[in-house]
N, C-alpha and C positions, 0 to 999 in steps of 0.2 A: 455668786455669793461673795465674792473678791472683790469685786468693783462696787456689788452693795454693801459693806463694809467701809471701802473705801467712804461713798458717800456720803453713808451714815457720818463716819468720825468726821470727815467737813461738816457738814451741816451743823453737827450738836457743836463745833466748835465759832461756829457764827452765829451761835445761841447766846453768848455769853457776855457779860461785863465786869471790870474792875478798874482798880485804882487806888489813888492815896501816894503825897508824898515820898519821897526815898528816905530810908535808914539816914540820922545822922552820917557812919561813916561810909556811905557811901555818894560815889557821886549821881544825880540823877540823869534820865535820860536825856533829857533834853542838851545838860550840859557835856554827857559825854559827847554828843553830838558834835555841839559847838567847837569841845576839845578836838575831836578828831578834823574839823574843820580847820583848825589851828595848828595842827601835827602835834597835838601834845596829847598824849595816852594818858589816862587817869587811872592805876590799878588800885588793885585791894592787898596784893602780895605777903604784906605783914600787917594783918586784919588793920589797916588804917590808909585811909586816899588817901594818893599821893602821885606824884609824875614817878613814869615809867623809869625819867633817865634820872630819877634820887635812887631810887632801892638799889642798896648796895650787893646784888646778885643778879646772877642770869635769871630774866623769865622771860618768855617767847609769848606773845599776844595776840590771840587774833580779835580784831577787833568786831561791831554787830558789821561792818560795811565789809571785813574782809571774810567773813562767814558768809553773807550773799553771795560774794565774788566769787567764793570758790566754791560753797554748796560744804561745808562744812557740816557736817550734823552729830558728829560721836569721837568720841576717844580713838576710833583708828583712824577718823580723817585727820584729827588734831596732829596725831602722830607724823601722818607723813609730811606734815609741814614745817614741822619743829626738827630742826638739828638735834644729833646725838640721843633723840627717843625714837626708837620701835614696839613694833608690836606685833602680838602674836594673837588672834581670837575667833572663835567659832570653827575651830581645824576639829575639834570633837564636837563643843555643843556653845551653845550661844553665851551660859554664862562665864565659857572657857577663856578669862583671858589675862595677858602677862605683857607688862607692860616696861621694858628696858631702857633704864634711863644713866645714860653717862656709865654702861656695864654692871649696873645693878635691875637685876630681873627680879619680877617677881610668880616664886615658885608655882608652877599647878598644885592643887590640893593644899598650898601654905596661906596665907594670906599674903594681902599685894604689900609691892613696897611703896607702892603708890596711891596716894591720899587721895579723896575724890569729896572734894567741898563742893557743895549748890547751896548758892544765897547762903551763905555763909553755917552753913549744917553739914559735920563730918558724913558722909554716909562708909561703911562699913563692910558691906559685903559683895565681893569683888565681882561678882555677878549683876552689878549697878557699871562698871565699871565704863560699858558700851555700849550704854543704852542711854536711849533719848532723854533728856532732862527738861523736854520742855520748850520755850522759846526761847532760843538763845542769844542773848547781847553782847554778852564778852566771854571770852575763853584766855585763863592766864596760866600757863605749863610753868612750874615752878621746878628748878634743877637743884640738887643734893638733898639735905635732911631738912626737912620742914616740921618734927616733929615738936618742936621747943614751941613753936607760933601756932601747928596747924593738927598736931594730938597724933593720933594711932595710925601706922604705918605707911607715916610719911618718910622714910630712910633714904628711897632715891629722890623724890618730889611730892609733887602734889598738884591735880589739877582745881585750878578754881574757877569753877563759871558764876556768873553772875545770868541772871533768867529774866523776860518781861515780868516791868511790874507797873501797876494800874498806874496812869494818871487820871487826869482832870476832863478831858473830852472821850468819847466813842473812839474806838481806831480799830483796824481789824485787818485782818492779810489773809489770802490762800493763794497755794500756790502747790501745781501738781505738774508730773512729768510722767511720760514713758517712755520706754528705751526697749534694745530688744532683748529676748531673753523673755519677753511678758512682761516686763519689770515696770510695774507702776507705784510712783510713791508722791503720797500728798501732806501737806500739814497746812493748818489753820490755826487764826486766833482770833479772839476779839475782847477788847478790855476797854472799860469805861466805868464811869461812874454808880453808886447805887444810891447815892444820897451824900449828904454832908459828911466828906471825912471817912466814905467809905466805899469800897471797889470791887471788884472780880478779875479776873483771868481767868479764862478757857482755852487750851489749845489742845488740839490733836494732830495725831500720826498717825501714815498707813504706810505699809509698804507691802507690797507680795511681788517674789520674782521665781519662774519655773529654774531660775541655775544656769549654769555654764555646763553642766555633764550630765550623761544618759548615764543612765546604768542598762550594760549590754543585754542582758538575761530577765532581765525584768521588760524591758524594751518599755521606760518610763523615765523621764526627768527627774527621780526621786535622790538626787545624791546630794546637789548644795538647794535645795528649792526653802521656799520661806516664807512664812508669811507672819508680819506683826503688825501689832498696831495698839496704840495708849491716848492714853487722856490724862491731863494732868489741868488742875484747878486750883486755883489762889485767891486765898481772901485777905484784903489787908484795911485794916481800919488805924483810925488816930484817936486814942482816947484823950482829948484834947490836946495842947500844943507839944507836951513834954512825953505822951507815951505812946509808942505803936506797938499792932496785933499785928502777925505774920502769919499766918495758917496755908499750909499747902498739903494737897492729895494729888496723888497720882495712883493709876491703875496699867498695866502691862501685857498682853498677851502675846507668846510665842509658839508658834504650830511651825515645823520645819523638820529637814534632814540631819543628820549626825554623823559622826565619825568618818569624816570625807576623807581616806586614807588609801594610800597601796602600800605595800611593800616591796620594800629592794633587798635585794641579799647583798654581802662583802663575803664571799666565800671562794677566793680567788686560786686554790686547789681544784674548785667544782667546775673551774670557767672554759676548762678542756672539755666536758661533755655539754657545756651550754654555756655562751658568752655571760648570757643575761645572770649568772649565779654571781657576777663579778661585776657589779653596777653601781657608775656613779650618780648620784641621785637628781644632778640637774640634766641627765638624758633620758630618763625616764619617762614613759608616752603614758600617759593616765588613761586607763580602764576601770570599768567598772562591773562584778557581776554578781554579787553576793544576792543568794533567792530572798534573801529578808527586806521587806524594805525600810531603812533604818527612820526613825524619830526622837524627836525631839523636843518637847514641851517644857516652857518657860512660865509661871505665874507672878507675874512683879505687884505685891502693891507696898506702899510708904504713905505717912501721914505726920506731917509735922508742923508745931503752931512755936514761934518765938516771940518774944517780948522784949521791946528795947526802952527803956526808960531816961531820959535826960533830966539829970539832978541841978544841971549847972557845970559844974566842974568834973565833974565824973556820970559817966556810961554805964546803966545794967544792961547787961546784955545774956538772954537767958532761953534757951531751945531744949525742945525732948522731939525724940522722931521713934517712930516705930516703923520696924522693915519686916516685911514676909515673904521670902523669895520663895517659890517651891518649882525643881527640875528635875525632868528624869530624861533618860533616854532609851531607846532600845534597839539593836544592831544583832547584823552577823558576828558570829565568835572569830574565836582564830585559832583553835583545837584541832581544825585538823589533822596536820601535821603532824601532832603529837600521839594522834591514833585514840583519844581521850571516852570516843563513842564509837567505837569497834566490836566492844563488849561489854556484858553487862555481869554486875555482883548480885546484883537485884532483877531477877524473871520481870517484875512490875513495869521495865524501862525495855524491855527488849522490844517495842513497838518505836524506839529510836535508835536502835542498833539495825533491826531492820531497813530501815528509813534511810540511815547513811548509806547501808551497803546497795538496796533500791536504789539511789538516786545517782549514785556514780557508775552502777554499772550503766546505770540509762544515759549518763553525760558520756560515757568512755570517749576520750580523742573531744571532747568540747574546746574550743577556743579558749584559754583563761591567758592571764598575763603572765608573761615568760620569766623566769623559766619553769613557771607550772605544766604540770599536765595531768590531765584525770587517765589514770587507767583503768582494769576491770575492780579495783577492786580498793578501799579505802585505806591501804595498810600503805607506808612511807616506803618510798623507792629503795632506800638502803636496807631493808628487811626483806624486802621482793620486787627485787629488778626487771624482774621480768613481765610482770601484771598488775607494779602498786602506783603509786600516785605520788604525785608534788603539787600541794593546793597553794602554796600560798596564806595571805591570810583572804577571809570572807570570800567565799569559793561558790560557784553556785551550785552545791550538793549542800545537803543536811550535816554534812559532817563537820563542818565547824559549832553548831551547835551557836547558841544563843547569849546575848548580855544584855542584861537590865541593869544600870545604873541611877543612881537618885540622890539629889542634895535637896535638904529640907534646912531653912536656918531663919529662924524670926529674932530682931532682935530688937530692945531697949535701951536709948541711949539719951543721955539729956547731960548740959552742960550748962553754967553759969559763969560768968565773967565780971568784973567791971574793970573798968578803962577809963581814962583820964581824955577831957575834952575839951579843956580848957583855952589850948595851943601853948604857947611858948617852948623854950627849950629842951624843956623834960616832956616826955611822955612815956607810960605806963601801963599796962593791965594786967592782973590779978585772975585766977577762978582753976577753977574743977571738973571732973569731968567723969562720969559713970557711964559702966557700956554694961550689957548680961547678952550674952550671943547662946541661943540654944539651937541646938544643930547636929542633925543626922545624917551620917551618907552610908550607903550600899553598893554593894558590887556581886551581879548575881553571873553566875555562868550556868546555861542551864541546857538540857539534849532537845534537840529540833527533831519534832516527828511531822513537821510539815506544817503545824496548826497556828502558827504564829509566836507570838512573845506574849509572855503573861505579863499583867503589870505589879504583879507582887514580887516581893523578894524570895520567897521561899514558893516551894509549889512541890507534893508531895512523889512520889515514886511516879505511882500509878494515873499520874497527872500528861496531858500533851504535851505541859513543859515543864518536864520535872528538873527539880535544879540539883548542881552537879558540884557546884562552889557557891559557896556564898560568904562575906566580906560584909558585915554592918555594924554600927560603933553608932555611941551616939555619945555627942560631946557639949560638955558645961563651959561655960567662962564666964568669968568676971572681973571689969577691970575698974579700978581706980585710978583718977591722976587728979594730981593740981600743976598748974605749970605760973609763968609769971614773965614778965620781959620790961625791961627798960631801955631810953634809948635819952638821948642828953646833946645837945649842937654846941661844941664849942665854935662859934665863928665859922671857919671851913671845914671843921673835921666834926666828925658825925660819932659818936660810939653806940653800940648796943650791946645788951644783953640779952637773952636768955634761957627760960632754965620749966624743965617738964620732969616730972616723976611718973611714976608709971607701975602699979604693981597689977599684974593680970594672973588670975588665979583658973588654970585650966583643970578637967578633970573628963574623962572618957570610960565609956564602959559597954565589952561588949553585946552585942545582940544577937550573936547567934547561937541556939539551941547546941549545948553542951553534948547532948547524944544524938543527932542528927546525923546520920551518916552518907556519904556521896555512892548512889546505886550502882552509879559506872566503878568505881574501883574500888569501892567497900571499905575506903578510911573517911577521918572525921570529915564533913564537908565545909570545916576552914582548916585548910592543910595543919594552922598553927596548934591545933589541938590535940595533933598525937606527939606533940611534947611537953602536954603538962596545958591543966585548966587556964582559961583566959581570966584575969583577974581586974575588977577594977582599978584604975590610977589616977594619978592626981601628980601639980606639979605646979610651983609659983614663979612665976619669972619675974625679974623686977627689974628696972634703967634709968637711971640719970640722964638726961638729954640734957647738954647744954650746948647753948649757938650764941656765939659771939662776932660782932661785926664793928670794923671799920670805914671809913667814907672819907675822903677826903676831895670837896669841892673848889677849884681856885675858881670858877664860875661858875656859873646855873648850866653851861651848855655841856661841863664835862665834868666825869665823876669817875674820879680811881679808887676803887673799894678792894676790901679782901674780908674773907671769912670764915669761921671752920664752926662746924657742930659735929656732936655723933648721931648715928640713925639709930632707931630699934625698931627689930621685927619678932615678936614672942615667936617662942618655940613650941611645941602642941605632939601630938601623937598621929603616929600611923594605924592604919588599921590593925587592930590588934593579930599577933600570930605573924605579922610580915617578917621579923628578922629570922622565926624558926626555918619559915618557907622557902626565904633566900639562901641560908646556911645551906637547908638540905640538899636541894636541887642544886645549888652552884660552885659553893666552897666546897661541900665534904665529896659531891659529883664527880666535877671538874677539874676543880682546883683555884675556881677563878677568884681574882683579886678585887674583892668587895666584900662590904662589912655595914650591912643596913640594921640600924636600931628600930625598937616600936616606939619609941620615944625621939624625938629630934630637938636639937638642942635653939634656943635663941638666936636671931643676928644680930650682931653690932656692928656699925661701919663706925669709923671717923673720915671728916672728907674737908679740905681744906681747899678753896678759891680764891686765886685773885685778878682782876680786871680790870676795863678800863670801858668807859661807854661815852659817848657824846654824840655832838649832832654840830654840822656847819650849815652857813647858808641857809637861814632862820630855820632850821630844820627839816631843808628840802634836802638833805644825804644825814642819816643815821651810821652809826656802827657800834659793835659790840666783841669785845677782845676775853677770852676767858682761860687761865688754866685753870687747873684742876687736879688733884691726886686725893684717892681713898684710898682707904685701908680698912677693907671688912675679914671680920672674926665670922667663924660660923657661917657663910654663907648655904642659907637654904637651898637646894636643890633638887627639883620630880625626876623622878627614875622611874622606866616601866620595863616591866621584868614579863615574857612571855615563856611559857613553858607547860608540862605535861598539868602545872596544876590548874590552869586557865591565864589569867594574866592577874596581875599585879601593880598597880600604884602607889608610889610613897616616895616621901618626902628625905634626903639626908643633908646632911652637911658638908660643906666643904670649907676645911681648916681656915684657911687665909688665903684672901685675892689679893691682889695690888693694882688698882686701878688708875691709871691718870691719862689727860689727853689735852686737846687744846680747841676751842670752839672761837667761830667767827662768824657774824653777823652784820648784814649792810642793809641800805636802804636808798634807792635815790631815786627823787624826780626832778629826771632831767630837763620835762618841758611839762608844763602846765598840763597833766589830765593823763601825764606817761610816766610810769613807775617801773624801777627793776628792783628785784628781791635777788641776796644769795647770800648763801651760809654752806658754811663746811664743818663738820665737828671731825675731828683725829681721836681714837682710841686707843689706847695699849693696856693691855693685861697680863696679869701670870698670877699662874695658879702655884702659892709657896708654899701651903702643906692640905691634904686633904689623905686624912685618914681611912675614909669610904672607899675609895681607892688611889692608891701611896704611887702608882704608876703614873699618875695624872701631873705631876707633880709638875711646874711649866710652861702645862696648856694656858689656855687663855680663857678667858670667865665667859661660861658660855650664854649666848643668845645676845651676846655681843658682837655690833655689825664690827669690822674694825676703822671704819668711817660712812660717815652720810654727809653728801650735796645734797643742797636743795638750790635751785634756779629756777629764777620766773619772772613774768613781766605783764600789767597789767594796764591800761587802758581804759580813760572814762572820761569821754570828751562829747561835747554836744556835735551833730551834723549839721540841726537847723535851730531854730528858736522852740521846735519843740519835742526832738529825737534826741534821748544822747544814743553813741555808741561805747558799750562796754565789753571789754575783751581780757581774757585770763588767760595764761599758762604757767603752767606749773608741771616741773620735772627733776624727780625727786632718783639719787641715786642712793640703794643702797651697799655698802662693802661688804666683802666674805663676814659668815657666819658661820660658827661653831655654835649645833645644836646641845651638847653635851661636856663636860668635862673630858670625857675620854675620845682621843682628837686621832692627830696622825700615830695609829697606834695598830701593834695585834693582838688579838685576845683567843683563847678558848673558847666553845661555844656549845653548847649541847651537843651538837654534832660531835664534837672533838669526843665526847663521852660516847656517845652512840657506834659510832664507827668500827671499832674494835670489835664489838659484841653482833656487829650486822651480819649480814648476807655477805657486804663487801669488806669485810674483817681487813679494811683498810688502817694504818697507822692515824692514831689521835691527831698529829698536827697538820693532816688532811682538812679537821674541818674548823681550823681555826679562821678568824676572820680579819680582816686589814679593814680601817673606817679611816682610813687617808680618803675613799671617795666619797664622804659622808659630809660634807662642808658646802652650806649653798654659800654658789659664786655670786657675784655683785651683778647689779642688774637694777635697771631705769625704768622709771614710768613717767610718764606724759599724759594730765589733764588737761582739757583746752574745755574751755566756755567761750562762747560770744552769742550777743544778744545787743537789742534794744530796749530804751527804757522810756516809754508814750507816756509822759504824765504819771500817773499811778500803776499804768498797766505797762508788765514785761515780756518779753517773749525771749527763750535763746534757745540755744543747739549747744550740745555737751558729748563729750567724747571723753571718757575715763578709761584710763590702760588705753590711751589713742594708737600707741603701735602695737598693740596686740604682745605686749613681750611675753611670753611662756616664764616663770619664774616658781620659786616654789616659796608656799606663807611656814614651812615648819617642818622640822624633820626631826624625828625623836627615834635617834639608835636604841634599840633594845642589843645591850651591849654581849650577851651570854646568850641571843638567839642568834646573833648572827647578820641582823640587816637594820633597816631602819623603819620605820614606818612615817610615809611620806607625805604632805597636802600640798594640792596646787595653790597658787594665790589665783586672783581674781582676774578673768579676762577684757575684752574690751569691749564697754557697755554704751554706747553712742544711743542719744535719744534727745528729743524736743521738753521745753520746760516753758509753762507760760504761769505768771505770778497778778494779781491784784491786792493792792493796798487801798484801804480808806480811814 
């Protein structure tokens, strides 16, 4: 069914045709062709062509030929090409992801800070964020705030691709690879003409790979496995010389694994009776055993039609898209531990109290990852030494019990512009901008009697999965902006303005049943309910964005610029009931030092650049010089909180970062058809007030590497009059990372509570914990391609993670449980790729 799949999306995508001219501001295929044949880049950076080395900012480019070269396809390849951006995605589920740019992250559960423009359309929901857009021509990674030019939650950047669009003949390409691992992925296109002045696009996607990891107990590849695959289609007409139609759909399917996690402890009191309670997390040997097998389902579709109209001297330029992403997942819990399904309030559920205590006595002494062990009997080593257990999280007994999670978000968005197109020294544009995001998310925890995961959020007592927490909200928005920009040449010095308003009006309300009660412990089943009703809310955030640039050119081949704007990220709510649940269980527990709100407040950076870029030797050596310092307010921040009430997600704040670093970019060919690439970004951060917790105060903005190298060297030269040889590497280092705010640090930790009151009526600061080993170390990868290119047809061999490095994609301390929970990155996939064009 895999490889018919795959087929199928080839074939329908060599069904297809399109065409038609390029957008006034953009440039066309043919000519960026030309351009890159001449070493001159042509971007869209500040929605107006222009050469690479005028934009008075960093932007990193890949071009369509260096997208070939390297097999470019998504925002995490983009990533690891681009200095000073990382990224984090698919550690839980596919639409998972967070993209760090110059030490600005963007939050899980917040919205990104990072913008994500196709063919010149904001898309919005961060779950677009890693997913295929199509055929892609050009890839531009924009660094600082790009909101003033490029709208909604562009703070750290903005990526901008530009996608195939129809010309004037038939053309079409496929091209498919396998590697091991199963891993087979194909894409097609074909675009051509449908009449006078009017075209198509068809392209598709397939991918399915069985993963890098088994799960032990399951004895199945079901931990990172995947399979997807889309279609995306373009219609572009010229309603005579002065006006073009833009329509594009696309369709998305995701079937795949989730929540590809272990856990580590920092419990470095417990590391006398077992080393492993005392783990740093880049030593950790990834196992897998949880009896559930986890999923993950993605629905993507979008539809969007623009209209560009040429007046003469002024540009309309006008789009509306609509988005419907819909995700759930479903996993082993992490309750074990906590003892959550030991017992029942409710007779109706004791068919999963059963079931726990059944399935651990049958695993007793089972292999799990250390320092777990099943003993006879599901109840925590510290209450019964003698015959109880240490699971871990996802255990392979019943006893962690079940999670169903779910994001539903459709939204409306449409923009109008107009821009000046006349040329000379002023240039201009004007317009507006409406978004309505409707959107639900869930968080179910529910007792395993063995029967599987239901797919609903609630499921009643007397049910196989009766649920035991449940977490669901469903939340409004609405945003308004107009923004505006000018820009003026005096001679060599370039100025610009501009200037975005932004008012977004959020509103949330919960969805869970007021008297529903949880059967295991017979309180409300959203903990936040035995402190008082959950109430509707609401809340207006508003921002000024202005971005202001300089330029000064003494010739066309070099350009000293500087720049500053502010970012804005609105602020939104947590799932309702989160701060009662953190209070109870942590501060009035424990003691511990944190303070999570249901509400979370706005970010605003201000971020100030300045540089220098040029080119010698008609453009055969490039380079790019950059500082840099922000200043963000409110930095958004994901916390995940595990404990007796199941787990927890939410978003807080952190007071003020201070961010600045220095980035550097080259480029040379040194002989006709031989290229070297390398760049280095430098980061520094400190964390100067964060009231969530006041201990942090210091650290460094997390999910900040504190440098990236990139080096590489590429190759495209003919052997005879009718072979060339093309050859790539690419090796990308990343620096230490702090996953969290709370760094080289010690904390209390449930344990610390528990202890006292145990079996082993040990003292409290037994079970506090040290997250000094909680910092992934730096660590390299190595892509190689090489191949031949016969006329239209290619063939190569590719090796991605070519040395196999062991590294980890994420680490997310659960700071008041005591460890972290950990994802590996991706291993080494070596496989054959052969491509035809016509």
């Amino acid at each position: 069914m895999r490889h018919y799949r795959f087929l199928t999306a080839a074939s329908i995508a060599s069904l297809a045709v399109a065409a038609s001219p390029v957008l006034a501001q953009d440039s066309s295929q043919d000519e960026r062709a030309t351009q890159e044949e001449d070493n001159t880049i042509i971007v869209t950076a500040r929605r107006q062509a222009e050469r690479l080395q005028d934009v008075p900012a960093s932007v990193s480019v890949l071009t369509s030929d260096a997208l070939e070269k390297t097999g470019a396809e998504n925002a995490e390849d983009f990533a690891q090409l681009t200095p000073g951006v990382t990224i984090v995605t698919g550690t839980a589920e596919a639409g998972d992801t967070q993209i760090n740019i110059r030490g600005i992250n963007g939050a899980r559960d917040a919205e990104s800070s990072v913008a994500l423009v196709v063919d010149g359309i904001l898309k919005t929901n961060t779950a677009q964020l890693n997913q295929n857009q199509g055929t892609l021509q050009q890839v531009e990674i924009l660094k600082g705030p790009q909101g003033a030019l490029y709208g909604r939650n562009a703070a750290a950047g903005a990526i901008v691709l530009q996608t195939k669009k129809p010309g004037d003949t038939f053309e079409g390409a496929v091209r498919a690879s396998y590697a091991n691992e199963n891993t087979a992925e194909g894409t097609a296109y074909i675009s051509g003409p449908l009449g006078e002045n009017l075209g198509f696009v068809l392209s598709g996607y397939y991918r399915t790979t069985d993963g890098f990891f088994r799960n032990e107990f399951l004895d199945r590849k079901v931990v990172d496995d995947q399979e997807v695959w889309s279609v995306d289609g373009r219609i572009v007409a010229d309603l005579g010389e002065a006006t073009e139609v833009d329509i594009k759909a696309r369709y998305s399917q995701l079937r795949g694994a989730s929540i590809n996690f272990n856990s580590s402890f920092h419990l470095p009191n417990f590391a006398g009776a077992n080393p492993a309670f005392f783990e740093n997390v880049n030593d950790h040997p990834f196992r897998y055993y949880g009896n559930i097998r986890p999923t993950n389902e993605q629905d993507s579709f979008d539809v969007s039609a623009k209209i560009e109209h040429d007046f003469g001297d002024v540009r309309l330029i006008a789009w509306a898209l609509y988005s419907d992403v819909d995700q759930s997942l479903t996993a082993d819990g992490t309750s074990a531990d906590f003892a959550r399904f030991i017992a029942a309030a409710d007779p109706a559920v004791n068919n999963v109290v059963n079931s726990c205590f059944a399935s651990t006595a049958a695993l007793t002494g089972f292999e799990v990852n250390q320092p777990g062990f099943i003993g006879q009997i599901p109840v925590p080593f510290i209450f019964a030494p003698a015959n109880g257990s240490t699971f871990g999280a996802y255990s392979p007994t019943t006893c962690d019990g079940t999670q169903l999670q779910i994001r539903q978000q459709s939204d409306i968005s449409g923009e109008i512009r107009l821009a000046s197109s006349a040329g000379g020294p002023l240039s201009w544009q004007v317009g507006a901008y409406f978004l309505n995001i409707d959107r639900e998310t869930g968080v179910s925890i529910g007792g395993d009697s063995g029967a599987g995961v239901s797919g609903e959020l609630f499921n009643p007592p007397g049910s196989a999965n009766p649920t035991s927490l449940l977490l669901a909200d469903a939340f409004d928005t609405t945003v308004f902006a107009v923004f505006g920009s000018a820009e003026y040449q005096f001679g060599d010095l370039t100025a610009g303005v501009a200037l975005r308003y932004d008012v977004e009006d959020r509103a949330s309300e919960s969805r869970v049943p007021a008297n529903a009660l949880d059967p295991f412990t017979g309180g409300p089943i959203n903990p936040g309910l035995a402190f008082g009703p959950l109430t509707p809310v609401e809340k207006t955030f508003r921002q000024l964005q202005p971005k202001v640039s300089l330029s000064w050119q003494p010739n066309p081949d070099l350009n000293f610029y500087a720049n500053w704007g502010i970012g804005f990220k609105s602020g939104g709510f947590n799932n309702q009931g989160s701060s009662a649940i953190i209070d109870a269980n942590f501060v009035q527990f424990i003691g511990a030092d944190v303070a999570i709100e249901d509400q979370y407040d706005k970010e605003v950076s201000s971020a100030f650049e300045v540089g220098v870029k040029g080119e010698i030797a008609d453009g055969a050596i490039t380079f790019d010089l950059a500082g840099y310092y922000t200043d963000i307010e409110d930095m958004q921040f994901f916390e995940f909180f595990v404990g007796p009430f199941g787990l927890l997600r939410v978003v807080s704040n952190i007071d003020e970062v201070e961010v600045y670093g220095i980035e550097f970019n080259t480029t040379a060919e040194v002989v006709e058809g031989w290229k070297f690439f390398g760049s280095v970004n430098v980061t520094e951060s400190e964390i100067k007030a964060n009231s969530s917790r006041p201990s942090t105060v210091g650290n460094k903005s997390p999910y900040t590497a504190d440098y990236t190298i990139n080096l590489g060297t590429e190759i495209d030269t003919p052997i005879n009059d009718t072979i060339d040889l093309i050859m790539r590497a690419d090796y990308r280092i990343t620096g230490p990372t702090w996953f969290h705010s709370f760094q080289d640090q010690t904390a209390p930790t449930l344990f610390s509570g528990l202890l006292p009151i145990s079996a082993l009526a040990l003292p409290a600061f037994v079970g506090d914990a040290d997250y000094s080993v909680a910092r992934r170390e730096a660590f390299g990868v190595l892509n190689i391609r090489a191949g031949i290119e016969v006329g239209d047809f290619t063939a190569s061999v590719f090796a991605e993670n070519a040395l196999d490095r062991e590294y980890l994609n994420e680490v997310i301390p659960a700071i008041e449980f005591g460890g972290s929970f950990i994802s590996p990155g991706a291993r080494r996939l070596v496989g054959v790729e052969i491509g035809f064009k016509y």
